[in-house]
BAVOKE-583902 format. One line per 4 residues: their letters; for each residue x, y, z of C-alpha. Coordinates in Angstrom, 1 decimal, m for minus. Layout:
! BAVOKE-583902
a	X Y Z | ... .
! end
This chain:
! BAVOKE-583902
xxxx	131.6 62.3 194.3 | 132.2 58.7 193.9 | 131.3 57.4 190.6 | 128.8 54.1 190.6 .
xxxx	131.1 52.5 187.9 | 134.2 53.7 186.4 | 136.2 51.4 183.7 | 137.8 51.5 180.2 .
xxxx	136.6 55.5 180.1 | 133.3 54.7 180.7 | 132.1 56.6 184.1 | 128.8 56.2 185.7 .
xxxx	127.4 58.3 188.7 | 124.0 57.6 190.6 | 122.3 60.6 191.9 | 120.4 63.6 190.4 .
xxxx	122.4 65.1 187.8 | 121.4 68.9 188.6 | 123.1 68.1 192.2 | 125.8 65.7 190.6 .
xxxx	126.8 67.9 187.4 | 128.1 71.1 189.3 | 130.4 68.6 191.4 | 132.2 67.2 188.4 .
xxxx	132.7 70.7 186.0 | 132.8 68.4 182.9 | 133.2 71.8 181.0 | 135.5 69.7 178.7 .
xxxx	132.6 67.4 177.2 | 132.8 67.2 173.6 | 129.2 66.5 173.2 | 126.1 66.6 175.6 .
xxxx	123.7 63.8 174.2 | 120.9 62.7 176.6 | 117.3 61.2 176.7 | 115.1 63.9 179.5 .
xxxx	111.9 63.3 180.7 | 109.7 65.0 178.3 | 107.1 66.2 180.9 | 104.4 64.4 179.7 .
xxxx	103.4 62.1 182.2 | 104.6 58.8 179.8 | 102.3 56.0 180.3 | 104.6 53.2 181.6 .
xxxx	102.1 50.2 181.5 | 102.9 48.8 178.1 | 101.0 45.9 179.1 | 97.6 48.8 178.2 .
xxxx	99.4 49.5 174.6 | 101.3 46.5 174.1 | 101.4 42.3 174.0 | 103.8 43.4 176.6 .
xxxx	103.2 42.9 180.4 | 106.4 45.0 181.1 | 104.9 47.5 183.4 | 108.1 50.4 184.5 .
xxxx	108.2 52.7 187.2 | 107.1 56.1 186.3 | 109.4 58.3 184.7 | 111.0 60.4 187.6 .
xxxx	110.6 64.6 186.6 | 108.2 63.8 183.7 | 105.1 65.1 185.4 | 106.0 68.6 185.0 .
xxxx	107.3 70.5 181.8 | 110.4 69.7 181.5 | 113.2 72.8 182.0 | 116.8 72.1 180.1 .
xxxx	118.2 75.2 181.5 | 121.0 73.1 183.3 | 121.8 71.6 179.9 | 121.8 74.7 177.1 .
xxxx	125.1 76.3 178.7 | 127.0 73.4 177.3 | 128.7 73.9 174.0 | 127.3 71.4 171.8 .
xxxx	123.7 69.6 173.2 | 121.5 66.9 171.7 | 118.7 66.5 173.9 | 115.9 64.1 172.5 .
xxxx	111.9 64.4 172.5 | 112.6 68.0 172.7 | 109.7 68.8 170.6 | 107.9 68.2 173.9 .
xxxx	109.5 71.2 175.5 | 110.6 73.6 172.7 | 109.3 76.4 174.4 | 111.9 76.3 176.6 .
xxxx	115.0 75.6 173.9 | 116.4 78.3 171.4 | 115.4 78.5 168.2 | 117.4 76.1 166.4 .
xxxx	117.1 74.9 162.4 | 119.0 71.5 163.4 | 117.2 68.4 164.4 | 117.5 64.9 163.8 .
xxxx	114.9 63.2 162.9 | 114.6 59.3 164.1 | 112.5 57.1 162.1 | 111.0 54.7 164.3 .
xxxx	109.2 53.1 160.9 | 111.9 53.0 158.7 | 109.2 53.7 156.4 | 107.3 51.1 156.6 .
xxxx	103.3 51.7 156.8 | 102.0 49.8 159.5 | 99.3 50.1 162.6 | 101.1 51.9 165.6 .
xxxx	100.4 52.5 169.3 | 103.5 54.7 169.4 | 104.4 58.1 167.4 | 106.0 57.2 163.9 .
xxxx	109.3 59.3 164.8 | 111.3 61.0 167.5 | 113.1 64.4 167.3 | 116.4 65.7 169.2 .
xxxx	117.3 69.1 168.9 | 120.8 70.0 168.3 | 122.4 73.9 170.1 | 124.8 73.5 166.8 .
xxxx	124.5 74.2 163.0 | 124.0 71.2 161.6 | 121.0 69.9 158.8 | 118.1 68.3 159.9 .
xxxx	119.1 64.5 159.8 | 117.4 61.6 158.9 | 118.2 58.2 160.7 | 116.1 55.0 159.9 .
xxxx	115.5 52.2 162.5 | 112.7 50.2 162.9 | 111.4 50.4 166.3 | 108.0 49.5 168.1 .
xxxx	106.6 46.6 166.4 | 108.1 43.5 167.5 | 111.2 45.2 168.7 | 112.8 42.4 166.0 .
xxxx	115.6 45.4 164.9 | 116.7 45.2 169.0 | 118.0 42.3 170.5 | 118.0 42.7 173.8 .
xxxx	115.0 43.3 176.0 | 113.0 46.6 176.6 | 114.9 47.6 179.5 | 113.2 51.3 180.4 .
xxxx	110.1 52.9 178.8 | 111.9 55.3 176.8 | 114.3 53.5 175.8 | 116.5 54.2 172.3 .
xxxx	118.4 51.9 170.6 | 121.8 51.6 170.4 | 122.0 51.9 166.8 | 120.3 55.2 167.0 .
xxxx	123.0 56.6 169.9 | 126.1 55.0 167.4 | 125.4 57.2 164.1 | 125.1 60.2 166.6 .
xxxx	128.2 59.3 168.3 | 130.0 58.7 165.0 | 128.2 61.6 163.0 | 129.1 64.2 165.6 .
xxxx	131.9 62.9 167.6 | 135.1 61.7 167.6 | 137.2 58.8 169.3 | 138.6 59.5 172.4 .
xxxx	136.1 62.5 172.5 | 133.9 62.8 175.8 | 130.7 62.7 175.8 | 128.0 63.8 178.6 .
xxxx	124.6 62.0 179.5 | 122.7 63.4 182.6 | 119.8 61.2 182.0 | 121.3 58.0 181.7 .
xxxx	117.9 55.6 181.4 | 119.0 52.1 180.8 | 122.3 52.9 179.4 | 122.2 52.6 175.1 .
xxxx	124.4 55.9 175.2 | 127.4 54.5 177.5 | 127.1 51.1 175.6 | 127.5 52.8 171.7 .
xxxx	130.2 55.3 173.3 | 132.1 52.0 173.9 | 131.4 50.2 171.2 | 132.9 53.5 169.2 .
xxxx	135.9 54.5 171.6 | 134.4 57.3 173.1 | 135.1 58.2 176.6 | 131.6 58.7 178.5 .
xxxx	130.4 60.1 181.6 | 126.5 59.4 182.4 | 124.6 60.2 185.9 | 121.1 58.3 186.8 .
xxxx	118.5 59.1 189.2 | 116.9 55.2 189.6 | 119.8 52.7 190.8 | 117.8 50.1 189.2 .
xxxx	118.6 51.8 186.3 | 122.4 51.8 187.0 | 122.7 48.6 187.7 | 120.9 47.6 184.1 .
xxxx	123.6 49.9 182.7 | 126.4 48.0 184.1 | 125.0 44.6 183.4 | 124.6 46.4 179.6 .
xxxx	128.4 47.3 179.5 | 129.9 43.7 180.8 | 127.9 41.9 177.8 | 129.4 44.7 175.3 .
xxxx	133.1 44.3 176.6 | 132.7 40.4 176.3 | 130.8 41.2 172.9 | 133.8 43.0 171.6 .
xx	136.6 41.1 173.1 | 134.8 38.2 171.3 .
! end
């Protein structure tokens, strides 16, 4: 298959990734760190919650309970909002624990934390970031409706990874994953469904090669 964008390690494909991932056999990936859908039908009118008059297109697969099946054969897995589906995940005592707060006690339209669970022995992990209130930690805009920040996708990448390490992401979203694996030297391969989506990925990674060339 013919990648989307492919440069400096960093390889991007557009499709479905249950269709795409058993074309490339990327039994090699070091890690397996992706953002599902949830299957939870994500409101994505922010301008109903939010000052925001963002509205995004509907999250594609999150209107049915979400089914990692493709995912849990990998070696090592991260998926996030996996509470929302841990019916269908193995037990597991590690999670990390995203602090959307960064405890801070303030009114909220959005939940107070995040949780990714984790197919390896590891202790539950704290990260604190704050997230959801003016959005004044993130500089850039609010590109998808789930989006994570950077900052968040970095300490995983450099808690759990090495450089030169590859890391998988079959739910690609708006790209924070394929922009911290190069901010960290990690080689990347991530597959989107939306081409809008790939194309705000792209954009993402030009402004971080100029950033760090700078």
């Amino acid at each position: 298959m013919t990648p989307y964008y492919e440069q400096d390690g960093i390889t991007i494909y557009h499709g479905d990734c249950r269709g795409v991932l058993p074309t490339l056999r990327p039994q090699g990936a070091d890690l397996l760190l992706t953002d599902p859908p949830y299957g939870r039908s994500t409101d994505t009118d922010y301008s109903r919650m939010t000052r925001s008059t963002k509205v995004y297109p509907p999250v594609v697969g999150d209107e049915e309970l979400f089914n990692p099946s493709h995912l849990v054969a990998y070696p090592r897995v991260i998926l996030w909002g996996a509470n929302h589906y841990a019916s269908q995940l193995p037990d597991s005592g590690g999670w990390l624990v995203w602090d959307k707060r960064a405890g801070r006690q303030a009114s909220n339209n959005f939940s107070d934390a995040e949780l990714a669970w984790c197919s390896f022995k590891t202790p539950v992990r704290v990260f604190r970031h704050l997230w959801g209130v003016n959005r004044a930690s993130e500089q850039r805009d609010h590109l998808h409706p789930t989006q994570k920040p950077v900052a968040l996708m970095r300490w995983i990448l450099e808690g759990w990874t090495e450089p030169g390490d590859l890391v998988l992401d079959p739910y690609m979203g708006s790209g924070p994953i394929a922009e911290a694996a190069r901010q960290t030297d990690r080689r990347y391969i991530g597959i989107e469904i939306e081409e809008r989506y790939c194309e705000v990925a792209v954009k993402r990674l030009a402004q971080c090669a100029l950033d760090l060339s700078a």
